[in-house]
C-alpha positions as CSV (number, residue, x, y, z in Angstrom):
1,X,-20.1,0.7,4.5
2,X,-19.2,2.3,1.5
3,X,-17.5,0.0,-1.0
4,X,-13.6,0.9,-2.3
5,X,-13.4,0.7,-6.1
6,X,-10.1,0.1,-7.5
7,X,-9.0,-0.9,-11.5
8,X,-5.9,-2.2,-12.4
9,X,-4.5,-2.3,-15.9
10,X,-2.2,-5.4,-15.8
11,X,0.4,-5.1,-18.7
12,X,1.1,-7.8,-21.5
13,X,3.3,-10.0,-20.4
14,X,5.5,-11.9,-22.8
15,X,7.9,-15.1,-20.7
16,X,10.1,-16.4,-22.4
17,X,11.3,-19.8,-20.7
18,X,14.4,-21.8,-22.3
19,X,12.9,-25.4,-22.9
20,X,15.4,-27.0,-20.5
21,X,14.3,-24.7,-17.4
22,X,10.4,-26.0,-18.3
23,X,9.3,-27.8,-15.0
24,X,6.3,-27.5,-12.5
25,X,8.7,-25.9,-10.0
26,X,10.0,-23.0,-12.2
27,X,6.4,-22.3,-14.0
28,X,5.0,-22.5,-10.1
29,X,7.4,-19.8,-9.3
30,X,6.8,-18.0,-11.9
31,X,3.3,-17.5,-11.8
32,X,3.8,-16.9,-7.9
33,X,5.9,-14.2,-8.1
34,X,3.8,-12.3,-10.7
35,X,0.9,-12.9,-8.0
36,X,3.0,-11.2,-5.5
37,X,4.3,-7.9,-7.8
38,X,0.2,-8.0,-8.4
39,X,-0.6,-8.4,-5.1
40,X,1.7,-5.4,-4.0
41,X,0.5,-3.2,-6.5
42,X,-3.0,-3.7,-5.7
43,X,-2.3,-3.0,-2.3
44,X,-0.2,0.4,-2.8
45,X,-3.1,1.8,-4.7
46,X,-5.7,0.7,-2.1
47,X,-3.2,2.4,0.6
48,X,-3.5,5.4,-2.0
49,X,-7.0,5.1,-2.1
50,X,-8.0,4.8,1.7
51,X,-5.9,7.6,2.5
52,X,-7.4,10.2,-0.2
53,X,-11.0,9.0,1.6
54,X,-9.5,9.7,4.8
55,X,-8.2,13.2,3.9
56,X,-12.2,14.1,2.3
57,X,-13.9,13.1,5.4
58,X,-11.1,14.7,7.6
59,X,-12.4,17.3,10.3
60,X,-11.7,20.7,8.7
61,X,-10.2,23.5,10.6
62,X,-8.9,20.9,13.1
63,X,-6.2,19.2,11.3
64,X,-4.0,21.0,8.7
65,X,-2.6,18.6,5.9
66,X,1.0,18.9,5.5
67,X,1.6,17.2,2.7
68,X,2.3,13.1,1.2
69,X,5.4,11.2,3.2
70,X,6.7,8.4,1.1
71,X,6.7,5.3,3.2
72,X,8.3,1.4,3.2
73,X,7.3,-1.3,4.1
74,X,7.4,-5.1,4.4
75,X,4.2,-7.2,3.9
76,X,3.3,-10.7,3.1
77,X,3.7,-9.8,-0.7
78,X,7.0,-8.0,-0.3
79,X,8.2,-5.0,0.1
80,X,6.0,-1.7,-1.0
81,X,6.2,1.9,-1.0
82,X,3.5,4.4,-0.9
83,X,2.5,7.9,-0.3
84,X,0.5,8.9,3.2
85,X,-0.6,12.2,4.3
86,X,0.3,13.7,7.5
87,X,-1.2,16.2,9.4
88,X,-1.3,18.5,12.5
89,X,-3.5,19.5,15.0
90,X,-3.9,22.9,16.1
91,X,-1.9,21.7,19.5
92,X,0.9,21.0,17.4
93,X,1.0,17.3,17.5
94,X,1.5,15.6,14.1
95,X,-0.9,12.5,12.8
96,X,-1.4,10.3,10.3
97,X,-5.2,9.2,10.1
98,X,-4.3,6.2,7.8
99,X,-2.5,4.9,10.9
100,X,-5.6,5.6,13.4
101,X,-8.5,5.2,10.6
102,X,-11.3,2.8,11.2
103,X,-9.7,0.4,8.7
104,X,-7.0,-0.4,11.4
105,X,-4.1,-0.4,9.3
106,X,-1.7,-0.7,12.2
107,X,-3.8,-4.0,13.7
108,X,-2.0,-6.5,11.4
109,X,1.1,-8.0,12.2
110,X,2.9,-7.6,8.6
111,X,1.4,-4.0,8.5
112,X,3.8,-3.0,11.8
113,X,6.3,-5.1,11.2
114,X,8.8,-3.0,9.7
115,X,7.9,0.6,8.4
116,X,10.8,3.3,7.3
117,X,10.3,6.8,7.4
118,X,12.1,8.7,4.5
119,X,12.3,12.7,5.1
């Protein structure tokens, strides 16, 4: 299996805490959220990045890409949004191979939990 490359350029980050609000709790949630808003953006991209794979290795002639469909949804690291491409068979019926690719995208409970389509 080929191997997915990904580089993320995490910004400077500058906290400023007031001395009074300087406990193990506050600095634990802190540095937990700033996982997460990693997390999420790591994941978006590799969404991104899975799906322009999927659209190179896609059977030519038998599916006809109609474009990116901004989705929504709620995962373990919060709420993301991403790009997917749909397409349609020459029967008419519309897909979208990042839901059916061999990655199983749709196998994971947070993954279908709660998707919104915007058109």
């Amino acid at each position: 299996m080929e191997n997915l490359e990904i580089t993320i350029n995490l910004p400077n980050l500058k906290l400023n805490i007031p001395e009074k609000e300087i406990n193990f709790h506050h600095l634990e949630r802190i540095i937990f959220n700033l996982s997460r808003k990693i997390g999420q953006e790591l994941l978006e991209e590799l969404l991104q990045l899975i799906d322009d794979k999927l659209k190179k290795e896609r059977k030519r002639g038998k599916l006809s890409n109609q474009g990116k469909r901004l989705r929504y949804m709620a995962t373990l690291l919060g709420d993301i949004t991403f790009y997917k491409r749909l397409y349609q068979e020459r029967g008419g019926k519309y897909r979208y191979l990042l839901d059916e690719c061999k990655y199983q995208m749709k196998s994971t409970p947070y993954f279908s939990r709660k998707v919104h389509h915007f058109f």
